[in-house]
C-alpha positions in Angstrom: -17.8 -5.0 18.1 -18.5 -1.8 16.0 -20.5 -3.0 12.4 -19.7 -1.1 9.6 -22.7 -0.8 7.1 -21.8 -0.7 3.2 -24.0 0.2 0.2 -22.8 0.0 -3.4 -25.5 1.2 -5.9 -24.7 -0.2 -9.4 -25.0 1.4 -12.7 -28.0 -0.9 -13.6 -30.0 0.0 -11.0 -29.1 -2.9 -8.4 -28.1 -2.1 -4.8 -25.3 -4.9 -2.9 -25.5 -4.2 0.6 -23.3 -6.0 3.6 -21.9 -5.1 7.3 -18.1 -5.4 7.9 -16.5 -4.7 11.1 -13.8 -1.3 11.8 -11.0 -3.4 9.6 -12.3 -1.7 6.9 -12.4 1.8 7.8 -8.7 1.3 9.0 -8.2 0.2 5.5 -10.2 2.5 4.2 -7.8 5.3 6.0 -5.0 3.6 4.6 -5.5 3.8 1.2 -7.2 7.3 1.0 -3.6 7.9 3.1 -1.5 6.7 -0.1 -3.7 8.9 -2.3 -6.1 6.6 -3.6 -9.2 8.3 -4.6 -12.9 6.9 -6.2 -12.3 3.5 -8.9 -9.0 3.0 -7.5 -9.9 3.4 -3.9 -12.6 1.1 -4.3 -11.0 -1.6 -6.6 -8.2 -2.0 -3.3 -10.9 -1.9 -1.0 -13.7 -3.7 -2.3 -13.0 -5.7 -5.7 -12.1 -4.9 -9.2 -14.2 -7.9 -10.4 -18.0 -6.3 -11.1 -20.8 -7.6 -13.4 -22.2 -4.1 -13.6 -20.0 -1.7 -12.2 -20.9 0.8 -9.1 -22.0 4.2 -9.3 -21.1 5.2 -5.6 -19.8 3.0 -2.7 -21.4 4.6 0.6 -19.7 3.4 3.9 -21.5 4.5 7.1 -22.0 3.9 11.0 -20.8 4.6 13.9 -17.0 3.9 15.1 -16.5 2.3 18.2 -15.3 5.9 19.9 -18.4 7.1 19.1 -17.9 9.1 15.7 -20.5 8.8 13.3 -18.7 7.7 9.6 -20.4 8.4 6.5 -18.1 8.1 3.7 -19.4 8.3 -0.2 -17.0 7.3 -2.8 -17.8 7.3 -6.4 -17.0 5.5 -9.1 -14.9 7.8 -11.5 
């Protein structure tokens, strides 16, 4: 199984870090597919329910084909 690394630096300074698996690149795909671009990307991907909110959402790794993913979505 492929792990999927995640980083979302916060607008106070705090950094949330967790792994996920390919699901969420597929999902990812999806919604950048229907046009959904930085808060409102994230908000379906991630959560809409933030003490402080993110700066940037950084999604990186390596797909299980072999293609490296680095993906950097901000906030706005």
């Amino acid at each position: 199984m492929t792990t999927i690394s995640v980083s979302i630096r916060m607008v106070d300074g705090s950094l949330s870090e967790f792994a996920s698996d390919e699901s969420l690149l597929r999902k990812l795909y999806a919604l950048q597919g229907q046009g959904l671009r930085g808060k409102q990307l994230i908000h379906q991907l991630l959560s809409d329910d933030w003490g402080p909110p993110p700066l940037v959402v950084e999604i990186y790794g390596t797909s299980s084909d072999g293609k490296q993913i680095h993906v950097r979505i901000p906030y706005s």
